[in-house]
C-alpha positions as CSV (number, residue, x, y, z in Angstrom):
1,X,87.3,46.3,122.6
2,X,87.0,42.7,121.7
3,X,87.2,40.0,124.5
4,X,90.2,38.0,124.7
5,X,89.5,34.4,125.8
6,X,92.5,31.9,127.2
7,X,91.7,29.0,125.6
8,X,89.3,27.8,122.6
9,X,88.1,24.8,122.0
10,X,89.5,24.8,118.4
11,X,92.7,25.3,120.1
12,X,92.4,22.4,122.6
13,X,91.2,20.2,119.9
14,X,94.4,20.9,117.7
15,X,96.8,20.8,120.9
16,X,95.2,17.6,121.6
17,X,95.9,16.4,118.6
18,X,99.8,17.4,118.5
19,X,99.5,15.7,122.0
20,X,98.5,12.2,120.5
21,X,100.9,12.4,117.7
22,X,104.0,12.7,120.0
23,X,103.2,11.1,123.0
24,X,102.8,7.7,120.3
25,X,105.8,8.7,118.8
26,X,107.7,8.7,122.3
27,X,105.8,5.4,123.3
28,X,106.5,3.7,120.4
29,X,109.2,4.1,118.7
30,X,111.7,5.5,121.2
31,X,114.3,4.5,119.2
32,X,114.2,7.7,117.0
33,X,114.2,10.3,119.6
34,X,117.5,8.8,121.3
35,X,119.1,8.2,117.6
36,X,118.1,12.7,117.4
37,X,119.5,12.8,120.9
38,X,123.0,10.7,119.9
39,X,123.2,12.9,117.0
40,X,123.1,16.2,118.9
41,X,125.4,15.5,120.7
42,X,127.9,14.2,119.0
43,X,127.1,17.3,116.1
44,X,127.0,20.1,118.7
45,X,129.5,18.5,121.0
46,X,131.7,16.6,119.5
47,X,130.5,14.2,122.9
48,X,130.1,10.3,122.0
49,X,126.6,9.6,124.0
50,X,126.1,6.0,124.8
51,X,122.3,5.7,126.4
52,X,121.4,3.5,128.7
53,X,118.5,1.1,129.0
54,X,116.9,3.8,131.4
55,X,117.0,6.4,129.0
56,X,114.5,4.4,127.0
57,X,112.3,4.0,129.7
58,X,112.5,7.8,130.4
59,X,111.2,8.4,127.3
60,X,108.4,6.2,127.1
61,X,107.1,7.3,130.5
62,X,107.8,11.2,128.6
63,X,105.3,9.7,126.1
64,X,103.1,8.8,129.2
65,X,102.6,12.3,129.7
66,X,102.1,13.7,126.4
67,X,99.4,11.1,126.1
68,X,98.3,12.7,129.7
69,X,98.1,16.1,128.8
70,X,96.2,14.9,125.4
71,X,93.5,13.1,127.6
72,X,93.7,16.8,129.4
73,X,93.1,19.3,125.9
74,X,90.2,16.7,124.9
75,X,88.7,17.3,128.4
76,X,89.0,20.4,127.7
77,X,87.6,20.6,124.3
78,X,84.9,18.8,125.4
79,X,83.9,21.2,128.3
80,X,84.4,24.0,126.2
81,X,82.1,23.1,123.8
């Protein structure tokens, strides 16, 4: 029977990765996401969704921690390896 491992560090590499690529996206152009989430709503709805200047901040701090758990798969990857 083959072993089944939890996590690889190919996997934490890639994960990492995916991490870095949104948690940038959320930190820096924030914009885009709340545009997506205006849409949504309005689309699935029918809602008119006016965000607020915290809403922005939420979602650069939600970039925070995608940029946290990429630091995390990279320490990962690295112990792993």
């Amino acid at each position: 029977m083959a072993e089944i491992t939890t996590a690889t560090p190919e996997g934490a590499l890639l994960l990492g990765f995916v991490f870095i690529i949104l948690g940038l996206f959320f930190l820096i152009k924030p914009e885009w996401f709340i545009k997506f989430q205006i849409w949504n709503q309005k689309f699935f709805l029918g809602a008119k969704y006016i965000p607020s200047k915290r809403t922005y901040l939420f979602v650069r701090l939600f970039g925070v921690l995608w940029m946290l758990g990429a630091i995390f798969c990279f320490w990962v990857y690295f112990t792993l390896i």
